[in-house]
N, C-alpha and C positions, 0 to 999 in steps of 0.2 A: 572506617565508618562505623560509628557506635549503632548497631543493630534497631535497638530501641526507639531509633531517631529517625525510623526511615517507613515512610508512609506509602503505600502500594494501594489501588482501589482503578476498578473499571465502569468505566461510563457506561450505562448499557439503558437499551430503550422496550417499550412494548413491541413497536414495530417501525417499521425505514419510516423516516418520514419527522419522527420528532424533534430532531434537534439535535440529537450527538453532535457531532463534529462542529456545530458553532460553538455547542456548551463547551467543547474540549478546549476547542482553541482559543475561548474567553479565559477560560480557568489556566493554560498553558501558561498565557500570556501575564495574567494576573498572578501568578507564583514568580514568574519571573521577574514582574517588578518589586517583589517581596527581596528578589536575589536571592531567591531559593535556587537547590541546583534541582531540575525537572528532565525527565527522560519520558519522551512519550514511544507508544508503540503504537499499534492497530492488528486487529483480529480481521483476518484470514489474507487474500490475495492485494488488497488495494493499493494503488502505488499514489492516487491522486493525494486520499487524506493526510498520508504521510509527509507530501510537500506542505501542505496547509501547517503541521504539526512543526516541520522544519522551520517556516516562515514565525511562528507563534511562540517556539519555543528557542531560537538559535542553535537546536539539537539537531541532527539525523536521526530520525523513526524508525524502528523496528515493525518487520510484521513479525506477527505469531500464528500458524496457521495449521492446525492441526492435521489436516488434510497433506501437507507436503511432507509431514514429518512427524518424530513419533514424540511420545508425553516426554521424555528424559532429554533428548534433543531443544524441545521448548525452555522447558525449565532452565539449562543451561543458559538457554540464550539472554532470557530473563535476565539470568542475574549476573549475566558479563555485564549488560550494561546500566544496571541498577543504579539509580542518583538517590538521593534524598527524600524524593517524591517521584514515584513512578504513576504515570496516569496510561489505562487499555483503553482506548476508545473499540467499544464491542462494533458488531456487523449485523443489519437490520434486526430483528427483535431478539431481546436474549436467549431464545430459546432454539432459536432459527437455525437449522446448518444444511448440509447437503442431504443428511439422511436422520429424520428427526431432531433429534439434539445435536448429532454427530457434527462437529466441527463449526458451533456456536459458538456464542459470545462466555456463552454459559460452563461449555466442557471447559475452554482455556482458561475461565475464571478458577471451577473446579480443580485442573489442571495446577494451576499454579498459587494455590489457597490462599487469595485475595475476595474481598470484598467488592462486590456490584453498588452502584449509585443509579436507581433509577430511574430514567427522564419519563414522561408523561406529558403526553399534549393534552392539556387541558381546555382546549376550546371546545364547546359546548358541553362540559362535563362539570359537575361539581363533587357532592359527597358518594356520587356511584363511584369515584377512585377508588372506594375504600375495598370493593368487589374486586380490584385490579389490582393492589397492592396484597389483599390475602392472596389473591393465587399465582403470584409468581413468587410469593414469600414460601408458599409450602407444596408447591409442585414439585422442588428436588428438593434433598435438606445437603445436599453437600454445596449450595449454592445460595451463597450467604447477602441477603440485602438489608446494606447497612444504614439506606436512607432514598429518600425519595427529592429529585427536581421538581417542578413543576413548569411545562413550557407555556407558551400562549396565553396567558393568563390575564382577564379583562381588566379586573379592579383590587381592591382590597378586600371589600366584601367576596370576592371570590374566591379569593387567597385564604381567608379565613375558612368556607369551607372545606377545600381541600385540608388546610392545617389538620382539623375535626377527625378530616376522613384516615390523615395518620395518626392520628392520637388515638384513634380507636380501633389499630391493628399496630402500634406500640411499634410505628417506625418514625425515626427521626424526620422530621421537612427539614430540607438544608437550603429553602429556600424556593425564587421562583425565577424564571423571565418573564416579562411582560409583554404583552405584543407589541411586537415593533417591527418594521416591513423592510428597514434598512440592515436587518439581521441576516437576510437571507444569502444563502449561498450563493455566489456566478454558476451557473451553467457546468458542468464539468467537463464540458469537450469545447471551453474555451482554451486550454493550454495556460503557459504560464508564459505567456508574453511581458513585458515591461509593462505597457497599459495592465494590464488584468492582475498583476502582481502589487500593484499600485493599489486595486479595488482591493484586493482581498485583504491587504495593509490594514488602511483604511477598515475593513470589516471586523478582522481580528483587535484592531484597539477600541471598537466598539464594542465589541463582544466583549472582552474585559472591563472596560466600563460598567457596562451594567452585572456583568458578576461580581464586582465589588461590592457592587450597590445592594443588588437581593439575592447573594447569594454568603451564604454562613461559612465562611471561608477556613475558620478558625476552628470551628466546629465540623465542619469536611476535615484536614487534618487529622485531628485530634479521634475521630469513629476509626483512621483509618491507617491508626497507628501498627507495622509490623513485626512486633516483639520477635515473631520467632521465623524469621526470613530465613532461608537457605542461603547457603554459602555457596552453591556447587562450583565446581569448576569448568572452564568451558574442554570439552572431552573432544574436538574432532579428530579422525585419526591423522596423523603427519602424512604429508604428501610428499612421497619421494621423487620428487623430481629437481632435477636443476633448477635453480632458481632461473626465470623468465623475463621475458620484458614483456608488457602486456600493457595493449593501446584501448583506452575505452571512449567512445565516444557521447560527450555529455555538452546538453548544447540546449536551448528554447527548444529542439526539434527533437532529441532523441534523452529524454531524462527518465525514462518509467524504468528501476533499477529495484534489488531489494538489497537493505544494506548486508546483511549476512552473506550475498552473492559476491558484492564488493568486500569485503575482508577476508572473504575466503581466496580470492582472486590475487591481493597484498600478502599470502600468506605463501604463494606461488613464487611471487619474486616482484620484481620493479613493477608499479602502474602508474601510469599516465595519461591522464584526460586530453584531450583535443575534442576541438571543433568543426563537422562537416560542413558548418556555415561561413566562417570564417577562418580557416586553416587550409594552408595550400596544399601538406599531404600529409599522410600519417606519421604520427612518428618512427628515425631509424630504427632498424634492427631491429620491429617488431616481430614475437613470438607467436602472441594470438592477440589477434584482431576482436574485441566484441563491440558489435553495435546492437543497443537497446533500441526498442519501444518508446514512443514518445508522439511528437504530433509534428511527424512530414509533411500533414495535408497545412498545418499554416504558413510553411514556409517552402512552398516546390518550385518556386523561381529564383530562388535564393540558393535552394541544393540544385537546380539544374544547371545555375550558370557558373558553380564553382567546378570547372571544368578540370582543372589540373586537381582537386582531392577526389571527383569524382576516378580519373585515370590512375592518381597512386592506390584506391581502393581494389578496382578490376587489377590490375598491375599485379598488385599483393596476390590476390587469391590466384591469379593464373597461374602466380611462378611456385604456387603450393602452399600457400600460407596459409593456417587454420585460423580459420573466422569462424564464430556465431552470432546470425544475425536472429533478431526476436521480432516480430509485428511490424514496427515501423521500420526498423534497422532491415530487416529484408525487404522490404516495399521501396528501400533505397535504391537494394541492388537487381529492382526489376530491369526489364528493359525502357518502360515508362510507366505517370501515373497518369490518372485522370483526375483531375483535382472536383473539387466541388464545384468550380464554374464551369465543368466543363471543356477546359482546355487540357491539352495532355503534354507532357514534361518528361523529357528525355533523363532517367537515371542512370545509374552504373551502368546497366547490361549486362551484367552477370548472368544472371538469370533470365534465359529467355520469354519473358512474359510482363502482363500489364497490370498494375493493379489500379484500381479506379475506386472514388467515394461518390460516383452517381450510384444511386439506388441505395444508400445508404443505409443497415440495419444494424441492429446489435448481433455481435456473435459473444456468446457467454457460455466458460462452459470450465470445469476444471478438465484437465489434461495430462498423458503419462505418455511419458518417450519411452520407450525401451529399445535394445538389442542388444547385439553382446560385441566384446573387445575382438582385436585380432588373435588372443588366446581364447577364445568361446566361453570368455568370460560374461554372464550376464548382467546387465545392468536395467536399473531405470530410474527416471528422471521423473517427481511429479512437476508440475506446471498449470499454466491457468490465463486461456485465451479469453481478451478483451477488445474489441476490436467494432470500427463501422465500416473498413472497406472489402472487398472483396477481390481474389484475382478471378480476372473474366475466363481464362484457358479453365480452370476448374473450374467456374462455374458452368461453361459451354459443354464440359463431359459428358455431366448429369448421372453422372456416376453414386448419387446418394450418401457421399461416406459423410460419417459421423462426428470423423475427429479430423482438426486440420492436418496438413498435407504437411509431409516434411521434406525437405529439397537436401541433398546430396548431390554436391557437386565438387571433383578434386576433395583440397581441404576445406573445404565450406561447408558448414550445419544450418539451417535455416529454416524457418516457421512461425507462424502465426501465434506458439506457445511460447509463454515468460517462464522459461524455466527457474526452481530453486533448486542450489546446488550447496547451501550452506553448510550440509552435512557430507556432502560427499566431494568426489574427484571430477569436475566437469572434463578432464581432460580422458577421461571411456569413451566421451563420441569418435576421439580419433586413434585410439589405441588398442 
C-alpha cells in the first residue's frame, strides 16, 4: 500500500447527540460505492455502532479504547487493519472521556495522529459557530481540526452563514446535512433483528445519498491525506498453548463481541460459531465455550424451547469445561428470565438465579476483573458493563456493591462485564 494514498481522519462532534454515526455510516457507504477499500473503527467500548459500520461498510469495526489498553497497543491495532481510507467515528463530544480528556475521542485522535472532522448541529445556531469552532480548534494543539460538518441545517441561506462562520476561523466547511427526520437512528435496544436490519439498510443508503449530495467528498479525502502513517507491527505476545478448539456463540441473540477479542481467540487455535437459536448443541470437542452479550430478552422463547442446546451447554460446563459467559451470554445460563412481558423462561440452570428486564434501567460503568493464576500470578482484565436487566438474588442482598458480581462456578467465568482481551491471555481466568 503506497503510504501517500491512504487517508485516516475521525468523525468527532461537540457533544452526543449530533449526528456521528448517521454521518459515518453515510460517508462508509458512499466510499464504498466509490470501491474505495474503507476500514471503519469506533472510540471507546461500543459494540452497537460497530454493527452499523459492518452493515455500511461490508468490513468488521474495530474499537479503539484507551481505557482497556495502552497508547502502543492502539496504535498497533490501528494499523493492522488500515485500508485506504480509515474513518474513527469518536464517542460523545471530542473532548469527553472518563476523567476529563482521558479516553476521548480526542486522546485517540492525539494517540494516533489523525485528523478530527467536526460535526455541529446546527439547528438554531448560525455565525455563533464561529465561537465553537475557535474553541475546540485551540483548546489542545495536539488535536488537529481539519474541517467542519454541518448537521440540521434549515436552508441555504443558513448554510451560507455557517460557511462565514468557517472562513473566519480558516477551517474548511466540507459541507452540510439537511434536515431530514427519516435520518434518524432506530432505538438502540432494538437488536438487529431481520425487520430492523432492513430499517437501518434502508437508513444507511440514505445517509449516503444525501452525502453525496452536500457533502465535499473529494475535498474530505484530499484534507485527510496520510503522508506519514506508521507501519507498526501488530506486537501481541505468543500464546503458548496448544492450539484449541473454541465454540463462540453468534446469533440475532448473542452478537455484542470486540473484534480484537475474536482474533485473538483464532490466534489460540480452531473457532467456530454456532447458534443458541437454531443449533442443537455445541460444537464437538469443544476447548472453551464463549458466550457473548447481545439481546436474549428478544428472543427467550425461542432459547427456552431449544431444549437439547440448552442441555449440551449445562452438560459442557458440568463435566468441567471452561466457558465465559458476558451480559447476555450468562443471563442464558441463569436458572430463568423475566422477559419484558413479564413472563418468565426457563434457561440453562447453571447458575442458580433469575435474571428479569421488569424494572428495567441502565447499568453503565467501565469495569476491571482482576485475581491471579494458580501460580499467584496477577492478572487483570479491563471491561465495560452495558446492560438493562438485573439479577433479582443481587438485587434482594442490598448489599450496595459497586461493581458487577462475578460468578465462579467449576470451569465457568461469568458477568455482567464485556471483557477486552486483545492484548493479553484470556485463558489467566483458569490458570
Amino acid at each position: 500500500m503506497n503510504p501517500s494514498r491512504i487517508s485516516s481522519f475521525l468523525i468527532a462532534a461537540t457533544n452526543s447527540g449530533c449526528g456521528k454515526t448517521t454521518i459515518t455510516i453515510g460517508i462508509l457507504r458512499a466510499l464504498k460505492r466509490r470501491g474505495m477499500a474503507v476500514q471503519a473503527y469506533k472510540c471507546g467500548p461500543d459494540y452497537i455502532d460497530t454493527q452499523y459500520h459492518r452493515m455500511a461498510s461490508g468490513e468488521e469495526s474495530v474499537n479503539l479504547d484507551s481505557r482497556f489498553t495502552s497508547k502502543e497497543h492502539l496504535k498497533c491495532v490501528f494499523a493492522r487493519y488500515a485500508k485506504t481510507v480509515n474513518v474513527v467515528e469518536g464517542v460523545m463530544g471530542l473532548f469527553d472521556g472518563y476523567d476529563r480528556h482521558r479516553g476521548s475521542s480526542a486522546e485517540i485522535a492525539s494517540f494516533l495522529d489523525i485528523p478530527a472532522v467536526l460535526i455541529i448541529n446546527a439547528r438554531s445556531m448560525a455565525y455563533s459557530a464561529a465561537a465553537i469552532i475557535h474553541g475546540f480548534k485551540t483548546l489542545r494543539k495536539d488535536v488537529r481540526i481539519a474541517g467542519v460538518i454541518f448537521n440540521q441545517v434549515g436552508s441555504e441561506r443558513h448554510a451560507t452563514f455557517l460557511k462565514q462562520a468557517c472562513e473566519d476561523t480558516q477551517t474548511p466547511c466540507l459541507g452540510y446535512i439537511p434536515r431530514i427526520e427519516e435520518l434518524e437512528i432506530p432505538s438502540r435496544h432494538l437488536g438487529l433483528s431481520l425487520e430492523n436490519e432492513q430499517r437501518i439498510e434502508k437508513l444507511i443508503e440514505r445517509a449516503a445519498d444525501v452525502v453525496e449530495k452536500h457533502i465535499h467528498l473529494d475535498q474530505l479525502m484530499a484534507l485527510m491525506i496520510d503522508e506519514n502513517r506508521y507501519h507498526e507491527t501488530f506486537s501481541s505476545e505468543t500464546l503458548p498453548h496448544t492450539p484449541m478448539r473454541i465454540a463462540i456463540a453468534h446469533d440475532a441473540a448473542f452478537n455484542f463481541t470486540y473484534r480484537e477479542n475474536i482474533d485473538r481467540l483464532k490466534e489460540m487455535g480452531h473457532v467456530t460459531f454456532f447458534s443458541p437459536l437454531v443449533d442443537r448443541v455445541i460444537p464437538p470437542k469443544t476447548d472453551l465455550l464463549y458466550l457473548p452479550g447481545g439481546y436474549p430478552e428478544f428472543f427467550l422463547s425461542q432459547l427456552s424451547n431449544n431444549h437439547s442446546m440448552k442441555q449440551s451447554i449445562s452438560g459442557y460446563i458440568e463435566y468441567g469445561g471452561r466457558c465465559l459467559a458476558e451480559c447476555g451470554g450468562m443471563m442464558y445460563l441463569c436458572k430463568s428470565i423475566i422477559g419484558m412481558d413479564g413472563n418468565t423462561y426457563p434457561m440453562a440452570n447453571v447458575l442458580h438465579q433469575t435474571a428479569t428486564l421488569q424494572g428495567m434501567r441502565l447499568h453503565l460503568a467501565y469495569r476491571q476483573w482482576e485475581g491471579q493464576t494458580n501460580d499467584g500470578i496477577p492478572y487483570s482484565f479491563q471491561g465495560h458493563e452495558f446492560h438493562y436487566s438485573h439479577i433479582l438474588e443481587e438485587e434482594e442482598t442490598g448489599d450496595g456493591k459497586k461493581s458487577a458480581p462475578i460468578y465462579i462456578y467449576k470451569n465457568l467465568r461469568a458477568s455482567y462485564i464485556h471483557l477486552y482481551w486483545g492484548d493479553k491471555d484470556i485463558l489467566q481466568l483458569w490458570n
